[in-house]
N, C-alpha and C positions, 0 to 999 in steps of 0.2 A: 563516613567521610564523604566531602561534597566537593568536588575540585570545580570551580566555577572557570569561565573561557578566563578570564584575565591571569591564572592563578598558575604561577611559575610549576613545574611538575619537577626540578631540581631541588636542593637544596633540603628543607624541610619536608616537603612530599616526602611520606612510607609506600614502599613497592605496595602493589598487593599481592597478596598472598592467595594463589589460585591452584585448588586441587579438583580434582574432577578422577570418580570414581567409578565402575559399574555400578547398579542396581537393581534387586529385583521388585519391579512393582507388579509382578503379574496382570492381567487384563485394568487396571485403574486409570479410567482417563485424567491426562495429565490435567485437561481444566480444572479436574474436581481437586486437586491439590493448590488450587490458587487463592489466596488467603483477597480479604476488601483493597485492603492498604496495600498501595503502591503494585499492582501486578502487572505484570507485561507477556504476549502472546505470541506467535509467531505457529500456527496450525494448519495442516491438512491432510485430513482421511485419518485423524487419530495422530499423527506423527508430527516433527516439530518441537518446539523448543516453549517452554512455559516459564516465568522468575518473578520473585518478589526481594523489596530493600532496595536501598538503592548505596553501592560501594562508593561509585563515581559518578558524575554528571556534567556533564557540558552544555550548555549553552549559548545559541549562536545566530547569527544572523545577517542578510544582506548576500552583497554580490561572493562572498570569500568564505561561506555557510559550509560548502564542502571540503573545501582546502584545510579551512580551521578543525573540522574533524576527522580528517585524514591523520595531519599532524598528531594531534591532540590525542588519536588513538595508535601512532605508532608509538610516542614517548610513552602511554604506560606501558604497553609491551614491551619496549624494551628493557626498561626497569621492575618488570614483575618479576614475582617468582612462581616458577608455573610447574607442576606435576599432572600432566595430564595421563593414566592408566585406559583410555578408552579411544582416541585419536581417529576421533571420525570426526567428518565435517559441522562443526557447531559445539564440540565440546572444548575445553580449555576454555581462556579468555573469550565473553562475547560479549557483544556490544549491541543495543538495541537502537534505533533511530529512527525519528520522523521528520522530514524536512520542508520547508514554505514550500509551496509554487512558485511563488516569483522572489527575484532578490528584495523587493519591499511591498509591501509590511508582510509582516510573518516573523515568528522566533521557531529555529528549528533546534531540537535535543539529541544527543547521543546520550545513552545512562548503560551503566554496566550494573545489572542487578547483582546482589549477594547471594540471592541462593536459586541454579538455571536448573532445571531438571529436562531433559533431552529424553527423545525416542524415537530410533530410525529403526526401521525393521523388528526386529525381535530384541533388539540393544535397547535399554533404557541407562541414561546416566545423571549422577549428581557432582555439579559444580558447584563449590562454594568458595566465594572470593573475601577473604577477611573478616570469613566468622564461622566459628563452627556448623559443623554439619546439625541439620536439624533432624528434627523424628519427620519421616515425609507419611504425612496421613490426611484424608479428605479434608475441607476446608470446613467450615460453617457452607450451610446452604447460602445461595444466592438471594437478594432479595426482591422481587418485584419492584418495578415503579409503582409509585402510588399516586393518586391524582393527574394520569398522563391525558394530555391535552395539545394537538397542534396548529400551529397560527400559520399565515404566508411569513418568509422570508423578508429580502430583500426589495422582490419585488414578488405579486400576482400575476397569476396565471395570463391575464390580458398582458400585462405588460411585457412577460417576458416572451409574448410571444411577438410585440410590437419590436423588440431589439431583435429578436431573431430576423426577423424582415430586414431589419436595419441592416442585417449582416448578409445576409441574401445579397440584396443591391448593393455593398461594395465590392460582393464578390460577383456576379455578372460585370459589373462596370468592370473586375480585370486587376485591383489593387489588391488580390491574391485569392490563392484556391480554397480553400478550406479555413474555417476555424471551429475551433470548439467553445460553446459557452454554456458556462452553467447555472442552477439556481440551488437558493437554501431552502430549507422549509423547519421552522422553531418545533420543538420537543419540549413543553414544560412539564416539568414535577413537582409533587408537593414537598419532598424529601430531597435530596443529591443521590445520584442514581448512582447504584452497586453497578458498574460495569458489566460486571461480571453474567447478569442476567441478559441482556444480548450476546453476550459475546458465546453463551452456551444455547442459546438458540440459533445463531448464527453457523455454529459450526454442527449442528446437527441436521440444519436444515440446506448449509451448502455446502459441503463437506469437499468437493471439487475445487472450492475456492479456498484462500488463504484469509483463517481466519484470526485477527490481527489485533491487539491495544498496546501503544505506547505512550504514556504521558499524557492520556485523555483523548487520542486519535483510537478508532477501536472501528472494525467495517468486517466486511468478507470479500478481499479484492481477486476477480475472474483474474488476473493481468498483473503477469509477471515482470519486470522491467528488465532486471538482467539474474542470472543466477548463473555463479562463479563455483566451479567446483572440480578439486584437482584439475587444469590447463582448460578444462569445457566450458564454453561459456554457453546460455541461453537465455532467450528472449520472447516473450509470448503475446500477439499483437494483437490485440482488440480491436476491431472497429467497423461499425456496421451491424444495428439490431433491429429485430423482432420480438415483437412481444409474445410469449404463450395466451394459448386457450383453452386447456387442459385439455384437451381433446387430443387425444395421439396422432388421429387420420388427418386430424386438420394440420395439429404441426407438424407434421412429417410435409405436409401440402404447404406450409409457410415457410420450411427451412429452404425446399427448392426455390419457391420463391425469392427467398434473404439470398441465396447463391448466385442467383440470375440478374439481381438487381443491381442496374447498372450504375444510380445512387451511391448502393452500399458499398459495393468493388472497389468504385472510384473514391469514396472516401477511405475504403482499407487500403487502397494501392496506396495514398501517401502515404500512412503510416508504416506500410510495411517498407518503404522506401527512407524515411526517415531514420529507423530502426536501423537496417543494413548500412547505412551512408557512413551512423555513426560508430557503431562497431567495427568495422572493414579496419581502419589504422590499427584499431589493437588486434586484428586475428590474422591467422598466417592461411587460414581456410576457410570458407563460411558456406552452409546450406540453407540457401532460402528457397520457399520450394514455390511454383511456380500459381499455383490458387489455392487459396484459404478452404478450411473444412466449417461445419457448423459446429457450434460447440454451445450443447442444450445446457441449459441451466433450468431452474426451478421456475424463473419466473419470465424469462428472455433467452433468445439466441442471438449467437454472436455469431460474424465472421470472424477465424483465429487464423493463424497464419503463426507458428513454431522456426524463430531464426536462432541458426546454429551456428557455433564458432570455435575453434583452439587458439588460444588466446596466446598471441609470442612474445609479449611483453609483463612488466612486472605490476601492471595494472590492478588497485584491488577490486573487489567486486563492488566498493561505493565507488571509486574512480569511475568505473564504467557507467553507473548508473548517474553519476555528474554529466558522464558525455552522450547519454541516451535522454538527458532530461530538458526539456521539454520535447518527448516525440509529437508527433504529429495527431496521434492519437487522444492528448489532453488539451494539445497547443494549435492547431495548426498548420499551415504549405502558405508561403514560407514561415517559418518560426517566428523572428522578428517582425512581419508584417501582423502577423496572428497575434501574437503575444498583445501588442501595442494594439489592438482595435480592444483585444481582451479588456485592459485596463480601461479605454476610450467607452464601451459601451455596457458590460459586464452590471457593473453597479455594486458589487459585492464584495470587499476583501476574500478571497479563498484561502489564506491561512494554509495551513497544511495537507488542506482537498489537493487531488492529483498530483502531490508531490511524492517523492519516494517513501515509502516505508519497509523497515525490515531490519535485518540483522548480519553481524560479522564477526569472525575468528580473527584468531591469530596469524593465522596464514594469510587473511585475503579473501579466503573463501567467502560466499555469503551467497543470502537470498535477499533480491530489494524490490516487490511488489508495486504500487503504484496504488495510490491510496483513493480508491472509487469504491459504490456503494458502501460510505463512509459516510461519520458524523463525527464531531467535534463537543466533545463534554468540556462547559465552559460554565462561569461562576451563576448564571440566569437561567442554564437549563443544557439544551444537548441541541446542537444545530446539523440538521442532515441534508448532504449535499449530493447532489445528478446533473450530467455534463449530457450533452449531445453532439454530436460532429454536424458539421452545416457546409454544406457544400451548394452550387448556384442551384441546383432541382429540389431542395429542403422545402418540404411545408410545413408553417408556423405549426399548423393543428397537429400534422403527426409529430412535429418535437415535443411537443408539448407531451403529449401522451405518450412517448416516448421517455419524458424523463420522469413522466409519476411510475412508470413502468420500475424504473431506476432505484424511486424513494421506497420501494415495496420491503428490499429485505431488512433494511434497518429498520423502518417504519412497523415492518409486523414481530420484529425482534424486541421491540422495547412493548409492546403490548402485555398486559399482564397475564 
């Protein structure tokens, strides 16, 4: 069953039918139970929620993308029929979603797979929403791309380093502080790529990160947007990198560096500001703490910066991430000013790059990451996207090299 946005959920609509049970799979990573057709992910450090099928599906778009699936996802709930025997965060009813960047153009999806299998700690469980339980055993292998090959995007390296200037000088001139812009870079194959072959090197190889496919969006996102769980909320800030060198002595000598630079501070103080601004109405407490730590990855360091919150209203966890979207982080200081040079100089529809992605319960609870070192699997091939923050001291050349920094983990994930 396909409930499309227009499609009344009264009347003829069947509840569904949702059971959710313990499981033992002993040590079996949940990826390797993930069949070609239709899968979706939500991963890290092993844990996390995996599903294939699809029961339900929404699709949606423009300025009312979030509201429509706020809605959209409390009338099934309230018409389901739900026996949940495991009632931890992610089991019962969940919901998977990937959302535009901007209110146009973009189509963004909620889909409720038929069969989720979960695993938190030493807990593994099986949800199954209007169909029986299946035999849960390894999938087929994964397949290799074949014939991989990549082209410039949108725009070349020259050029996008000519808009970054561009953006430079309207930010000295004063018509606002910061904006983020980013580039694509094309992924052909000779075949339609199995997903699933990045998505299992992605999570082996950054296993710190969330590793993510919905609906053909598929990445390893550092950067958490919001994460709702029983009254807690949290928030994980990105902004401001360095690239590694393999060398331990040397990065240890470049993280002090990333900490001291007054570039990178000032581009993470907005977004750690952005962040705080817009969660404050929904919490009755918040800790944001006063400088950012380094937070090593495989391929780059980040400035991170961890906001914390007890949330006193009935807000769900996509609610929140509605009103943390666009931080400062993907968008810009101020938002509006940022957003709108985005579209002005950018060149590139961004689609579901930097918009939310992630997953939600019945309750509310959820995880909604923010969809970077990502790519988009489309009818001509796989389009891989990297953002940079540009604030007035930016230079063309280190953005640049800064966002091939960027295209590295999906870039060496679909490699065969």
């Amino acid at each position: 069953m396909t409930i499309p946005a227009s499609a009344p959920l009264g009347g003829s609509a069947a509840p569904l039918v949702v059971r959710t049970v313990p499981v033992d799979l002993a040590d079996l990573p949940l990826l390797d139970l993930l069949p070609e057709q239709q899968p979706v992910s939500w991963l890290r450090r092993g844990e996390g929620l995996v599903g294939w099928g699809v029961a339900a599906r929404l699709d949606t778009s423009g300025p009312t993308r979030f509201s429509d699936a706020v809605k959209w996802w409390s009338e099934i709930i309230l018409r389901a029929d739900v026996d949940d025997r495991v009632g931890e965060p992610g089991s019962g009813p969940v919901c998977f979603g990937a959302f535009a960047f901007a209110d146009e153009p973009g189509d963004s999806v909620l889909v409720i797979p038929q069969v989720i299998v979960g695993r938190r700690g030493d807990r593994t469980w099986l949800t199954t929403v209007s169909v029986e339980a299946p035999d849960l055993a390894p999938a087929s292998p994964p397949r290799a791309p074949a014939g991989l090959t990549f082209s410039d995007g949108a725009r070349n390296g020259e050029e996008w380093m000519s808009v970054v200037a561009e953006a430079v000088g309207r930010i000295t001139s004063g018509e606002l502080e910061k904006v983020v812009l980013a580039r694509d870079l094309i992924a052909s194959t000779d075949e339609p790529l199995d997903v699933r072959w990045p998505l299992h090197r992605l999570a082996d190889q950054y296993e710190m990160c969330w590793t993510f496919h919905v609906d053909g969006l598929f990445g390893a996102t550092p950067e958490m947007l919001v994460r709702r769980e029983r009254g807690l909320v949290t928030s994980r800030v990105l902004a401001g990198t360095i690239r590694r060198t393999g060398d331990d002595e040397r990065d240890l000598a470049l993280a002090a560096t990333l900490a001291r630079s007054s570039k990178d501070l000032e581009e993470h103080e907005y977004a750690v500001r952005s962040v705080a601004d817009a969660l404050e109405p929904h919490c009755s407490s918040m800790n944001v703490p006063e400088a950012p730590f380094v937070l090593h990855l495989p391929n780059v360091m980040h400035l991170a910066t961890d906001v914390n919150g007890v949330v006193h209203d009935l807000a769900s966890s996509l609610q929140l991430a509605e009103s943390l979207h666009p931080s400062a982080a993907v968008g810009g200081t101020p938002t509006a000013s940022a957003t709108a040079l985005i579209d002005e100089i950018e060149g590139m529809p961004r689609d579901r790059y930097a918009g939310p992605v992630g997953w939600m319960d019945a309750s509310g609870d959820g995880e909604w990451g923010i969809a970077l070192r990502s790519a988009m699997v489309t009818d001509s091939g796989v389009r891989l996207f990297a953002g940079c923050g540009i604030v007035a001291s930016s230079d063309p050349e280190a953005e640049l090299a800064e966002s091939q920094a960027k295209f590295v983990p999906v870039r060496d994930a679909l490699e065969a």
